[in-house]
C-alpha positions as CSV (number, residue, x, y, z in Angstrom):
1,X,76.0,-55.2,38.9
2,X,74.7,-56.7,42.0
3,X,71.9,-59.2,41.3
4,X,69.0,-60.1,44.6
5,X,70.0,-63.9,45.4
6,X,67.2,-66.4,44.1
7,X,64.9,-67.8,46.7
8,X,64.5,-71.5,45.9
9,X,66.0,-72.4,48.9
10,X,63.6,-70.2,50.6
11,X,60.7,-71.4,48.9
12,X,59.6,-74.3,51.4
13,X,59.6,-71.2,54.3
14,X,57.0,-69.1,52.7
15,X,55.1,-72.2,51.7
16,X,54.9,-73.1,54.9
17,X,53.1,-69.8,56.5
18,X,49.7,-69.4,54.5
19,X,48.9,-66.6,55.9
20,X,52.5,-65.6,54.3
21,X,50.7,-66.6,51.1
22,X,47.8,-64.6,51.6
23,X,49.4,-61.7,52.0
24,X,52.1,-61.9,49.4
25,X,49.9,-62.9,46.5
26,X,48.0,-60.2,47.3
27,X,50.5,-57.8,46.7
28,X,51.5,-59.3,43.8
29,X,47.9,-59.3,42.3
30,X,46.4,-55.9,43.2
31,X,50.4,-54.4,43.0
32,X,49.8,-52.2,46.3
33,X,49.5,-52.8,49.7
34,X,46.8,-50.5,50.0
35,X,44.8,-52.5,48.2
36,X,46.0,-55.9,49.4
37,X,44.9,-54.5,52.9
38,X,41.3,-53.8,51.0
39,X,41.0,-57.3,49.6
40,X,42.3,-59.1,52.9
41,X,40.1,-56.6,55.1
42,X,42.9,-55.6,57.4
43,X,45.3,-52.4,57.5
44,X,47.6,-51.2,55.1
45,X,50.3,-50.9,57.4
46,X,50.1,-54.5,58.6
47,X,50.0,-55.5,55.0
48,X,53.6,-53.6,55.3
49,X,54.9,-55.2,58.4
50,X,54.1,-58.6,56.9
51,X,55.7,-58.1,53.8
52,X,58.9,-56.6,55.6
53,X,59.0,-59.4,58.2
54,X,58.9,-62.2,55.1
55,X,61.6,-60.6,53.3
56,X,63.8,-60.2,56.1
57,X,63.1,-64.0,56.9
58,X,63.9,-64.8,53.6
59,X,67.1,-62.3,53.3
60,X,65.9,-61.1,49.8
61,X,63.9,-58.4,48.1
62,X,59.9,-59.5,46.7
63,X,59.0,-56.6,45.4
64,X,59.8,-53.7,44.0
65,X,58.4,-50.4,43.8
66,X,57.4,-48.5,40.5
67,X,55.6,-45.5,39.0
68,X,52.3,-47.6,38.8
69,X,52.6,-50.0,41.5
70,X,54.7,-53.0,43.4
71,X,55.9,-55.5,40.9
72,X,57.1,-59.1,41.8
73,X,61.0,-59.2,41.7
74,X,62.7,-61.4,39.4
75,X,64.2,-63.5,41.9
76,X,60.6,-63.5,43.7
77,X,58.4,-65.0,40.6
78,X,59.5,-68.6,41.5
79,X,57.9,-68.3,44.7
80,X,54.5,-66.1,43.2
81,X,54.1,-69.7,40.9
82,X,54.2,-72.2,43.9
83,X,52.2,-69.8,45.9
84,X,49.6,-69.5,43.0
85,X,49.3,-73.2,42.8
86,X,49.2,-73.6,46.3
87,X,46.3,-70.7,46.4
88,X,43.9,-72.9,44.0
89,X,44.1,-76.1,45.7
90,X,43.6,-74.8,49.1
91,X,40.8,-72.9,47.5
92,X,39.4,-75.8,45.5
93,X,39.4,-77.5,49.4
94,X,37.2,-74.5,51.3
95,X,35.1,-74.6,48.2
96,X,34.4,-78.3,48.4
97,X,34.6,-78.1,52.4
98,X,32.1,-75.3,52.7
99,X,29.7,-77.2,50.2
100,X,29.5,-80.0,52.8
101,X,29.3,-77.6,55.6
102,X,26.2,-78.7,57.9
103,X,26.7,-75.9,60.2
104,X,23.9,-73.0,60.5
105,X,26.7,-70.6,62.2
106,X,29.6,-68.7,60.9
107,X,30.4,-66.0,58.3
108,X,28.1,-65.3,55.1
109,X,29.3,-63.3,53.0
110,X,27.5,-61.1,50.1
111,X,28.8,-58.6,47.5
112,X,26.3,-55.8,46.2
113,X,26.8,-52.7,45.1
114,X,26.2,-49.6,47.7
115,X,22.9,-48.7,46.5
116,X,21.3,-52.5,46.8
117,X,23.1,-52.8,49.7
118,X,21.7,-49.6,51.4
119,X,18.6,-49.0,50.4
120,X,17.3,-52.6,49.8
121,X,19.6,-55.3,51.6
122,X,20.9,-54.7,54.6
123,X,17.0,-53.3,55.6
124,X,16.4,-56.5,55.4
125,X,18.5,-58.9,57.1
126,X,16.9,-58.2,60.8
127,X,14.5,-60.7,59.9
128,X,17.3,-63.5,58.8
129,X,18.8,-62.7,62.1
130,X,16.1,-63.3,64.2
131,X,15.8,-66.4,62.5
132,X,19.3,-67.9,62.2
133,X,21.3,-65.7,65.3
134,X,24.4,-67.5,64.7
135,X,24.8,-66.6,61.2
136,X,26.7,-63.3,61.2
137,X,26.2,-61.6,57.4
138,X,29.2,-59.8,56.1
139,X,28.1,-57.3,53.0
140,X,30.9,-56.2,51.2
141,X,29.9,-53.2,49.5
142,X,31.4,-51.7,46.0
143,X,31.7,-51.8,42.2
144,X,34.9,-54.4,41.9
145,X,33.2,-58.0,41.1
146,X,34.9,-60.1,43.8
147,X,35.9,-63.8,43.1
148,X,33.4,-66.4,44.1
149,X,35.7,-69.2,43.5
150,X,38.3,-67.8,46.1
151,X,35.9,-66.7,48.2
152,X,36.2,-63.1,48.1
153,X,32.8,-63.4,48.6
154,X,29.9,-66.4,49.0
155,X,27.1,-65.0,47.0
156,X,27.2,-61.6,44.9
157,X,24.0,-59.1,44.1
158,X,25.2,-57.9,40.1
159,X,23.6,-56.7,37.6
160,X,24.8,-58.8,34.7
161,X,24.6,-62.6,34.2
162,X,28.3,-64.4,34.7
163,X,29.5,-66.0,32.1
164,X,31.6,-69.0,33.9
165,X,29.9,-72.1,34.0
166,X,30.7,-72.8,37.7
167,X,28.6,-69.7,38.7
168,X,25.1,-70.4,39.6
169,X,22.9,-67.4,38.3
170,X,19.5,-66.8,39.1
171,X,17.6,-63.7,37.8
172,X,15.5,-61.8,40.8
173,X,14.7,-58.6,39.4
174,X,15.0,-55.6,36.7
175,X,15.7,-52.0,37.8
176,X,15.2,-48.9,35.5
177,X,17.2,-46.2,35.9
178,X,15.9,-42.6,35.6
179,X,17.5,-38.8,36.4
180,X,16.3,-37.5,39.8
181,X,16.2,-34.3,41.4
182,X,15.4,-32.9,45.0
183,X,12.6,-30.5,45.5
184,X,14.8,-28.0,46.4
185,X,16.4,-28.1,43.1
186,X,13.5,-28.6,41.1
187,X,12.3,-25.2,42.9
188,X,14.7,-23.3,41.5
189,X,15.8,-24.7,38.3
190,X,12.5,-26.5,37.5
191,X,12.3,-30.3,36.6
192,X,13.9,-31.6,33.0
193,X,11.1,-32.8,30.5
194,X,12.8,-34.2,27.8
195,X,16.6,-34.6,26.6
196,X,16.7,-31.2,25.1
197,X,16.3,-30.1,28.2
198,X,19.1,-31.6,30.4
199,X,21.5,-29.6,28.2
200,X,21.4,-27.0,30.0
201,X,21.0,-28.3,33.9
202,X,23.3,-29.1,36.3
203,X,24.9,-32.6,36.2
204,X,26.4,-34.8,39.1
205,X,28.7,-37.4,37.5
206,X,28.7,-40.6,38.6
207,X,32.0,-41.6,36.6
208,X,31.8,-45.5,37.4
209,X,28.6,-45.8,35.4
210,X,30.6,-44.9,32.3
211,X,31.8,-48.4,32.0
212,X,29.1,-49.9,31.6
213,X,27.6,-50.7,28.3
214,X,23.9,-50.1,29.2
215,X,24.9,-46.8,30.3
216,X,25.5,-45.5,27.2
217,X,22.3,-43.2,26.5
218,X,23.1,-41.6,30.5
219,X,26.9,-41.1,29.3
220,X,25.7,-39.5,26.1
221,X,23.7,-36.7,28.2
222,X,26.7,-36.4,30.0
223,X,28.6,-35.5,26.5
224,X,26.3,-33.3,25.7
225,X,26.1,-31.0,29.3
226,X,27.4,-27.9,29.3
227,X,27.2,-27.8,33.0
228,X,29.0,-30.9,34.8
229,X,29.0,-29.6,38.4
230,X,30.0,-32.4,40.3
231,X,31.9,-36.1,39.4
232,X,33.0,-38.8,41.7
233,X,32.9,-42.7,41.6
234,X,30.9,-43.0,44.7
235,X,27.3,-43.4,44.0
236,X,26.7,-43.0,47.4
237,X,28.4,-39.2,46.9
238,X,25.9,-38.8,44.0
239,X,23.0,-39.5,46.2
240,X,24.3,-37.3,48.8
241,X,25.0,-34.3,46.2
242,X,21.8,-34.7,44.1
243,X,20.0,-34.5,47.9
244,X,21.5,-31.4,48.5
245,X,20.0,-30.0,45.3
246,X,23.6,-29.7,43.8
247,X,22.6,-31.6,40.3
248,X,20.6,-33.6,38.6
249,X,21.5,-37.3,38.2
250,X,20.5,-41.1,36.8
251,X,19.8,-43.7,39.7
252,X,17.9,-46.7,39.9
253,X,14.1,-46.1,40.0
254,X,13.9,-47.9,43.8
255,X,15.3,-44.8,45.4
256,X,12.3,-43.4,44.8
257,X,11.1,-45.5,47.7
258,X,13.6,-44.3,50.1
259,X,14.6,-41.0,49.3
260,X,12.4,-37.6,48.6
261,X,14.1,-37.4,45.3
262,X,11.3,-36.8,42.1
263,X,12.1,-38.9,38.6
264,X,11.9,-36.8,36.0
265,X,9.5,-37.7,32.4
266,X,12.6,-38.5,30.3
267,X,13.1,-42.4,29.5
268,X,16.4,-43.0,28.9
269,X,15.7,-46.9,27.9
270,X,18.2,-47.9,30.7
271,X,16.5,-51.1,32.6
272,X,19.0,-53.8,33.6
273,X,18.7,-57.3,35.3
274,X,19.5,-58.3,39.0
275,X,20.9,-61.7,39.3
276,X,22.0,-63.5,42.3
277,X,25.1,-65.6,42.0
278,X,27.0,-68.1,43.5
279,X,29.5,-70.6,43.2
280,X,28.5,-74.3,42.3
281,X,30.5,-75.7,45.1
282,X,29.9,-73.8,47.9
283,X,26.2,-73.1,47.4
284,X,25.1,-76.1,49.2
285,X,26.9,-75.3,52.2
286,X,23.6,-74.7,55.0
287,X,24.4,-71.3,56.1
288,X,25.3,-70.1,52.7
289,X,22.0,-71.8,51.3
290,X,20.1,-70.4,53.9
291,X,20.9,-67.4,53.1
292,X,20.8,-67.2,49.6
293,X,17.3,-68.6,50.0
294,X,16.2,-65.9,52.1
295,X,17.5,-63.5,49.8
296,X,16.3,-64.7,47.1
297,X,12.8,-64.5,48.8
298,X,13.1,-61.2,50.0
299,X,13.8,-60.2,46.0
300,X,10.6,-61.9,45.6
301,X,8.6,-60.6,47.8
302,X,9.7,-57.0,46.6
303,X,9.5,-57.4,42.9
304,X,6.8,-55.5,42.1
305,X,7.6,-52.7,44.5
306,X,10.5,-52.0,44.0
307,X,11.7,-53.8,41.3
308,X,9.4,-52.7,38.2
309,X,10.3,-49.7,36.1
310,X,8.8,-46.3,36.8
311,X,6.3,-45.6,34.2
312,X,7.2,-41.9,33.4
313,X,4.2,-39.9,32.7
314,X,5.3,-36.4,30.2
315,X,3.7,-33.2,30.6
316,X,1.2,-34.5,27.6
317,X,0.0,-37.3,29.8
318,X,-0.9,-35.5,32.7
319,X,-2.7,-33.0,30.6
């Protein structure tokens, strides 16, 4: 049986590159290089080449490849410890250099998912850029919650409270979410008026949604639908299908603003908090400061707008 040779006299070579680090911890965490490439905001295939070049540098195998992913070899999980140790401290060192960072130019970055960051952030940073023209904003936009203490990210838009003490939280807002539909639907298949009713319309699926707890009473309709037309874990697909008049389905009330979309009378008792996060450490930095401060005032100026729950009138009402 022929065994891979270990690597401990290789160790100090791969310790020395940190960007050979980066790149093969990130493997070994996300298990693919597709989305190491994601996380690291580069290419797949360079993700590739840089593996291949390290192991041919190091004359052995790191990973290998299985059903469900790329797994750390055993002769490899020496290095993955050092490199893991030698990750925190030179993240415990940005962290602590960015908090004393005077600077008002560089790279902010904020995580939010793809409606706030559509319809509601990125609207908004013109003004912050007029203001501070050196600060470049990066919005990384999805559903993953990035790490704040590696710096995935240097503030995050979420819609729960973080439960690590090194987190700063601060609540900005409350969003209810209701089921929408486009005229052009509503035209032919009429609006929903209660949950009776959404039995029997069409549904687009937004399948991320079904994770979360405070979801429940919209994953219940779903249950219940005899018609599920559409699903995908894009919410920005949803918006697009429900636009089209293909289905019916639950988004926060604020679209209402930016979208032709109509709510319908149905309270499904879905309202959940915004809060706007960062990391204790890096929070003081001035760029970073500056702009969590201007968010933060932007929420501020826009609660009531766009951040109060619909009040849903029934047929009853309005008569």
């Amino acid at each position: 049986m022929v065994t891979t040779p270990p690597l401990k006299s290789k160790v100090p070579n791969i310790l020395g590159d940190w960007d050979d680090v980066r790149f093969f911890l990130a493997v070994a965490k996300t298990g693919s290089f597709s989305a190491a490439a994601t996380q690291l905001n580069t290419k797949q295939t360079t993700v590739g080449r840089r593996i291949q070049a390290l192991e041919r540098r190091l004359g052995a195998k790191l990973f290998d490849r299985h059903r469900h992913g790329m797994e750390v070899t055993p002769a490899a999980r020496g290095v993955l410890v050092q490199a893991e140790s030698m990750m925190s401290n030179a993240t415990s060192i940005e962290r602590h250099l960015a908090g004393l960072d005077r600077e008002m130019a560089g790279i902010v970055r904020i995580a939010a998912t793809e409606g706030i960051a559509a319809n509601w952030l990125v609207p908004r940073l013109g003004k912050l850029r007029t203001l501070h023209p050196d600060i470049i904003v990066q919005v990384i936009v999805g559903d993953q919650v990035l790490d704040l203490a590696t710096r995935q990210a240097d503030l995050a838009i979420r819609f729960f409270r973080p439960t690590s003490n090194q987190l700063v939280a601060a609540r900005v807002g409350q969003v209810n979410m209701s089921i929408f539909a486009a005229p052009n639907y509503i035209e032919q298949y009429g609006l929903p008026q209660s949950l009776e009713d959404l039995r029997d319309h069409q549904i687009v699926d937004h399948t991320t949604l079904h994770a979360l707890p405070a979801l429940k009473p919209w994953s219940e309709v779903v249950e219940r639908s005899h018609s599920i037309v559409l699903r995908t874990n894009s919410s920005y697909a949803a918006m697009e299908a429900v636009s089209g008049g293909y289905g019916i389905s639950v988004f926060p009330d604020y679209i209402a603003k930016t979208t032709t979309l109509r709510p319908a009378p149905i309270d499904l008792n879905i309202v959940r908090d915004i809060w706007l996060v960062s990391h204790e450490e890096t929070n003081k930095g001035a760029r970073i400061r500056t702009v969590i401060d201007y968010v933060r005032e932007q929420f501020r100026l826009d609660e009531r707008e766009w951040f109060s729950p619909i009040v849903h009138r029934t047929s009853a009402d309005a008569a």
